[in-house]
DOTOR-479933 format. One record per residue: residue in three letters; x, y, z of N, C-alpha, C, CB in turn. Coordinates in steps of 0.05 Angstrom, whole numbers, plus 32768, in hexadecimal, padded with zeros to 4 digits. Glycine has a CB too. Layout:
<atoms>
ALAXYZXYZXYZXYZ ...
</atoms>
This chain:
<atoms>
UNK7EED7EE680767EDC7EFC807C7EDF7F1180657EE37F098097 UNK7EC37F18805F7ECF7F30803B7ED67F48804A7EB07F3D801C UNK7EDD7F5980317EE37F7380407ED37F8480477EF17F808036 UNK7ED27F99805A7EBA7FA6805C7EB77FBC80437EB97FB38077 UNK7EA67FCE80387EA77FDE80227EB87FF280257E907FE8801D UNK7EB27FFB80437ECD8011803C7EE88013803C7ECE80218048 UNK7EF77FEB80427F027FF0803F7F0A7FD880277F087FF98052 UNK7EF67FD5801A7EFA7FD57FEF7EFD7FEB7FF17EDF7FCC7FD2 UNK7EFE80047FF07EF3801D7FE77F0780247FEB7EDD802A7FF1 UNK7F1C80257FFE7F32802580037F43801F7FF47F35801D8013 UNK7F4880037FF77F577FFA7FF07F567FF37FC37F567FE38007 UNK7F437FFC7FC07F4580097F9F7F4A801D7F9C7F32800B7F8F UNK7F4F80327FB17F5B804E7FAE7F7A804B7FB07F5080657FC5 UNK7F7E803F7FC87FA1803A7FC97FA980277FAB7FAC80237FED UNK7F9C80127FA37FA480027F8F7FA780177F727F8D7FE77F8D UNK7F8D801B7F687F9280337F537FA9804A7F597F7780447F52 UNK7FB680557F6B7FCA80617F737FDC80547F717FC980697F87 UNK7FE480427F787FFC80337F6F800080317F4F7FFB80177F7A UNK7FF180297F457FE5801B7F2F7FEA80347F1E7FC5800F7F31 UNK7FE980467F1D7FE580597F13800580637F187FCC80677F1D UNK801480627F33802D806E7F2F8044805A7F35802E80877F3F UNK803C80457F2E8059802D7F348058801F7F198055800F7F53 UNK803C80187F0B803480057EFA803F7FEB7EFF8038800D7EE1 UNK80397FDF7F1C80447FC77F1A803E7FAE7F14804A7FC57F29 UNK80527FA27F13804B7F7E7F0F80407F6E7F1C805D7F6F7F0F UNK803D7F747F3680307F657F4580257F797F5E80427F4C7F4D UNK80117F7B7F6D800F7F857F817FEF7F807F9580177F9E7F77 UNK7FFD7F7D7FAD7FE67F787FBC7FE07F857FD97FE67F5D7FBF UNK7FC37F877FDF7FC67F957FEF7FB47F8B800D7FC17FAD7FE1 UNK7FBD7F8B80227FB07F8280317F9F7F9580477FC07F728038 UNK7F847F96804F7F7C7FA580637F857F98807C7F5F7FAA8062 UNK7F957FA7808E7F9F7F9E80B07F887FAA80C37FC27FB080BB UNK7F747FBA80B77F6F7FD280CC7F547FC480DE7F677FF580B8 UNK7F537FAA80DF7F3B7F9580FB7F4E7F9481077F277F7280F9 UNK7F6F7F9181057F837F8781207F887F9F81327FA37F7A8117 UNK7F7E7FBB81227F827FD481327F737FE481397F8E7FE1812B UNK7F577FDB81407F407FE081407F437FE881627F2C7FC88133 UNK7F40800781637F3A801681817F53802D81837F3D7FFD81A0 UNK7F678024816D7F80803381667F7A805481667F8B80298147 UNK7F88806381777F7F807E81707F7A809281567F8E8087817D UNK7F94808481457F95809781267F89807D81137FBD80A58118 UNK7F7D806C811C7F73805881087F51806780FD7F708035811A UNK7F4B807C81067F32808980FF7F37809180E37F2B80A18111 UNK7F5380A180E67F5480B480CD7F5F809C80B27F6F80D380D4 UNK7F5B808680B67F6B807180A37F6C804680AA7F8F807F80A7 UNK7F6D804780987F70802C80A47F918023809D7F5880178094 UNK7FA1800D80AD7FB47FFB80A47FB47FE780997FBC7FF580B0 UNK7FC77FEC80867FCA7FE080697FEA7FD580637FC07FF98052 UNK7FEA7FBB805780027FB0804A80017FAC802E80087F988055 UNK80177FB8802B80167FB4800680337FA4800880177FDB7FEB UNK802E7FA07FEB80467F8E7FE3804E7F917FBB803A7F697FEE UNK805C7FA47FB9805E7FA57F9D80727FA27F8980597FB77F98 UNK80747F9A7F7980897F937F6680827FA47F48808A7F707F61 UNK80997FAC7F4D809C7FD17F3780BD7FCB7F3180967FFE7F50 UNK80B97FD67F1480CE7FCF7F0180DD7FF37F0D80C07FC87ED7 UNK80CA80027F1180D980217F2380E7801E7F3D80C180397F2D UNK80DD7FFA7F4D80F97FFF7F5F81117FEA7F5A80F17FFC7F81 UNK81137FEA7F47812D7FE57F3A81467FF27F3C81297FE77F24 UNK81577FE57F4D817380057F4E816980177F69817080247F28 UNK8151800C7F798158801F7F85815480117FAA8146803A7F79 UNK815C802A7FB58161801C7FD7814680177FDF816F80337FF1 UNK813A800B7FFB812A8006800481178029800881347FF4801A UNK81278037801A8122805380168113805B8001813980608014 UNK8120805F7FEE8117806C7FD580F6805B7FC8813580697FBE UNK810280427FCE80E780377FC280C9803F7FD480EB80157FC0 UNK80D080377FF280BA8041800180A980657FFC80C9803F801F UNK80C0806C7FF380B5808D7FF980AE80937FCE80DE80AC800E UNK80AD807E7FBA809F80787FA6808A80707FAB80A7806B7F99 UNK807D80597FBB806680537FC78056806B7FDA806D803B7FD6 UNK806880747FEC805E808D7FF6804E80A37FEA806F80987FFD UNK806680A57FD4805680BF7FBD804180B57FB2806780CA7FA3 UNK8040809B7FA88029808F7F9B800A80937FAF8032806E7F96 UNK800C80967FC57FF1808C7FDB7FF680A07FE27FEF80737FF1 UNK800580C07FE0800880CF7FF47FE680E47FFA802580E07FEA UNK7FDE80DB7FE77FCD80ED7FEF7FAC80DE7FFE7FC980FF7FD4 UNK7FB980CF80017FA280B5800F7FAF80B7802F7FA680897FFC UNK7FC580BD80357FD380BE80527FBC80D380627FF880CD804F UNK7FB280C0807E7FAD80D2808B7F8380D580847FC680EB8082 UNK7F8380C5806C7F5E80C0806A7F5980A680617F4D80D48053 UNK7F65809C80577F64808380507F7C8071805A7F6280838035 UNK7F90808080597FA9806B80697FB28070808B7FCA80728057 UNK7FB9806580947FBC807380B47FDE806380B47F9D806280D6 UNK7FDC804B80B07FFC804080B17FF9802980938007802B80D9 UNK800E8030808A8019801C80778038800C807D801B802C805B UNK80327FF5807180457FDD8073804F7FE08059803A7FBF8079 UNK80697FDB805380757FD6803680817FC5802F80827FE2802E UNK80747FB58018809C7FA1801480927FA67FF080A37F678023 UNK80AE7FB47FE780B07FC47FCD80CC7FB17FC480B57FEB7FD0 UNK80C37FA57FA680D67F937F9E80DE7F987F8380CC7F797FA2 UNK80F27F8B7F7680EF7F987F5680EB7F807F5181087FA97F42 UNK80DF7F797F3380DD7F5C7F2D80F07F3E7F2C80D67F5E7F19 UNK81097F4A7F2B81267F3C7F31812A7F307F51813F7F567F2C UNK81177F457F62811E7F387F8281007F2C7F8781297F547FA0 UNK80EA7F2B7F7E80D37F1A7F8780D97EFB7F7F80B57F257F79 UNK80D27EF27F8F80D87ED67F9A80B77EC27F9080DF7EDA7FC4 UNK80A57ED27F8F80887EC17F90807E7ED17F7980737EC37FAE 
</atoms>
């Protein structure tokens, strides 16, 4: 099934945001937001899984890397994002 436009539209706003503040090696992003469809705060955003590999979370805890991704999308929280999923890797721990 393709995606709907708004949420391409979306999901090239969260990607350029990353992109722009991780510069990573790999990253992908998935729209969740048909499995949460009737969700009360799913109006103001849709759910989303990313998955990125950044040479910036290198050295650092799970913590720290999430709230790098955070800052990266922070200003998409709440109109474009409603809940995000994370798995933040440095290129040494990706497996695929």
């Amino acid at each position: 099934m393709a995606a709907q436009p708004q949420s391409e539209a979306r999901i090239a706003r969260i990607r350029s945001a990353l992109e722009r503040n991780l510069a990573p090696a790999r990253l992908s992003i998935a729209d969740d937001s048909a499995a949460h469809a009737g969700h009360p705060g799913a109006r103001e955003g849709g759910h989303f899984r990313v998955a990125v590999v950044s040479e910036r979370f290198r050295g650092r805890t799970v913590l720290e890397r999430h709230r790098l991704v955070y800052e990266a999308v922070g200003a998409l929280m709440g109109c474009d994002i409603h809940a995000l999923s994370i798995v933040a890797e440095s290129p040494e721990e990706t497996t695929s």
